[in-house]
Structure formats: C-alpha cells, structure tokens
C-alpha positions in Angstrom: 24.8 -5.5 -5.6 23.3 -2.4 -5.2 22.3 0.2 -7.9 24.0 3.6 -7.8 21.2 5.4 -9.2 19.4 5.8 -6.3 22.0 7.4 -4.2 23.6 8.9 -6.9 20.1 10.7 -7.6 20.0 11.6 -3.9 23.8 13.2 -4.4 22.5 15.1 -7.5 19.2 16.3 -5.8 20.8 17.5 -2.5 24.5 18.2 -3.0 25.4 19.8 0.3 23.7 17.3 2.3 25.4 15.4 5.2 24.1 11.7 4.0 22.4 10.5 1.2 20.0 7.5 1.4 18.7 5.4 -1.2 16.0 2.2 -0.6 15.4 0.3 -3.5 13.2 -2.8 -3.4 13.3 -5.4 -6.3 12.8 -9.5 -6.7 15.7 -11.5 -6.7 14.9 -15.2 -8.6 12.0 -15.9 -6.5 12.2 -13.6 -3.8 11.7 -9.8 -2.8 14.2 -7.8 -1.0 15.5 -4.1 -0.7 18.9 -2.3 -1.0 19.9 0.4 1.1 23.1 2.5 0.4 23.7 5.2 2.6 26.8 7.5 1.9 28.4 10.7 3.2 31.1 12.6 1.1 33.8 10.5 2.8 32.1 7.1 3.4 29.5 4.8 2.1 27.4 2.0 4.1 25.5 -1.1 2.0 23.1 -3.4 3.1 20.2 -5.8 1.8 16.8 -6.1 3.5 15.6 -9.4 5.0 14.7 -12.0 1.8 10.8 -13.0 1.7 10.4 -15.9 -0.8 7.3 -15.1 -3.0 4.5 -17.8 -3.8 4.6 -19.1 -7.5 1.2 -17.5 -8.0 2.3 -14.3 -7.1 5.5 -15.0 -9.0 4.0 -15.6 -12.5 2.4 -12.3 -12.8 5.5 -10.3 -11.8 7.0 -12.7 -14.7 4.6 -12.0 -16.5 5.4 -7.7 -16.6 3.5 -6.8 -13.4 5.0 -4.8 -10.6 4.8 -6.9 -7.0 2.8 -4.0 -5.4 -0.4 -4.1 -7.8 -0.3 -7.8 -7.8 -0.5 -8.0 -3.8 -3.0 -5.1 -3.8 -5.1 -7.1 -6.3 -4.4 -10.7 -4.1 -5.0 -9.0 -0.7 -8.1 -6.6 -1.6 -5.5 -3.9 0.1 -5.1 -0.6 -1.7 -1.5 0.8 -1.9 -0.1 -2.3 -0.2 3.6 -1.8 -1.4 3.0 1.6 0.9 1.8 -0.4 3.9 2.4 -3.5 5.2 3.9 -5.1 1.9 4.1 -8.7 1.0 6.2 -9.0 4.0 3.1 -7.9 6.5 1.3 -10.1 4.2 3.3 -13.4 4.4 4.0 -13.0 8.1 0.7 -12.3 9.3 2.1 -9.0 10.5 5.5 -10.3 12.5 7.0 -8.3 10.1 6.1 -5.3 7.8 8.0 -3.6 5.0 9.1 -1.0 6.9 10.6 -3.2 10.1 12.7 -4.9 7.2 13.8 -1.3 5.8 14.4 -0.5 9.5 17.0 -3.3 10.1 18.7 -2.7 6.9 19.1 1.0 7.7 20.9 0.1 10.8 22.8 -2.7 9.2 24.3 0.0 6.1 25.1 2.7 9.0 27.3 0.2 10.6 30.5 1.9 8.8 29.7 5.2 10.0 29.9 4.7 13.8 32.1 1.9 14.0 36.4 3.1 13.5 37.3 -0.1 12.5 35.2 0.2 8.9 37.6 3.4 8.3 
C-alpha cells in the first residue's frame, strides 16, 4: 500500500494545483519497486511499478543500512545510478530503465481519471 506522505506533501506544497503526483521507490522482501499515487481534489489513482527481484549480494548491504542507489552505483562503477538507468537498466541490460517502469505506472494510476466507470 502506498504512503500518503508523498502526495500528501505534494497537496501541502501546491494547494491549488489540478493533480498531485507522488513516486516513491522502496524494496519490498527481496525486491525493488515504486508507488505512484496520483490525486485530484475529487479523485485519486494508485498503482505499483513493475517488481525487479534484487541479487542476494546486492540485498545484504541494503540489509545491512545502505540505500539501493549507492550500493548499485558502487556495484556498476555508475555515478548517480538511482538517477539513470537504475537497477532495472542494470538487470535488464537496458530493456527496461527506471523511468520506463515509472512511465507504465503513471499510466496505470491515471486509469481512474479518464475512465467513467472508476467514478
């Protein structure tokens, strides 16, 4: 389930805006995935991101206190990876990046606002 922080910082931020959006990656047990809440004043769209299981070294040092991003930056050699390509570019030799994933679930959590039978 997704947080309310995010969007509800959006809300807070920009008040008199026609749609808040919030993207919040995080690791589920062993895998790495993003929420994305979208919401108007009158209607609210969820959705989670594409699930990319993570390898077991990678895993023990997010256990271990470390965020995913520094931990693939230090594994690939790329700087600011979590801004690039991700662990999903990474693991899928490019078939998919972060941001298609984002892209799909973006879509996915506007399905309410365009679609009458949501209302």
């Amino acid at each position: 389930m997704p947080s309310l922080v995010g969007s509800e910082m959006c809300i807070r931020d920009r008040p008199n805006a026609d749609f808040w959006v919030a993207i919040e990656a995080g690791i589920d047990d062993d895998s790495t995935f993003s929420w994305v809440v979208i919401e108007s004043a009158s209607q609210r769209g969820e959705a989670r991101s594409a699930t990319l299981p993570l390898p077991d070294v990678i895993l023990e040092q997010v256990r271990a206190g470390e965020a995913l991003g520094p931990v693939m930056s230090q594994y690939t050699g790329i700087d600011q990876i979590g801004r690039k390509e991700g662990a999903i570019g990474v693991f899928t030799g490019g078939r998919l990046t972060r941001s298609s994933v984002y892209h799909q679930a973006v879509v996915l959590a506007l399905s309410p606002f365009h679609n009458a039978i949501y209302r």
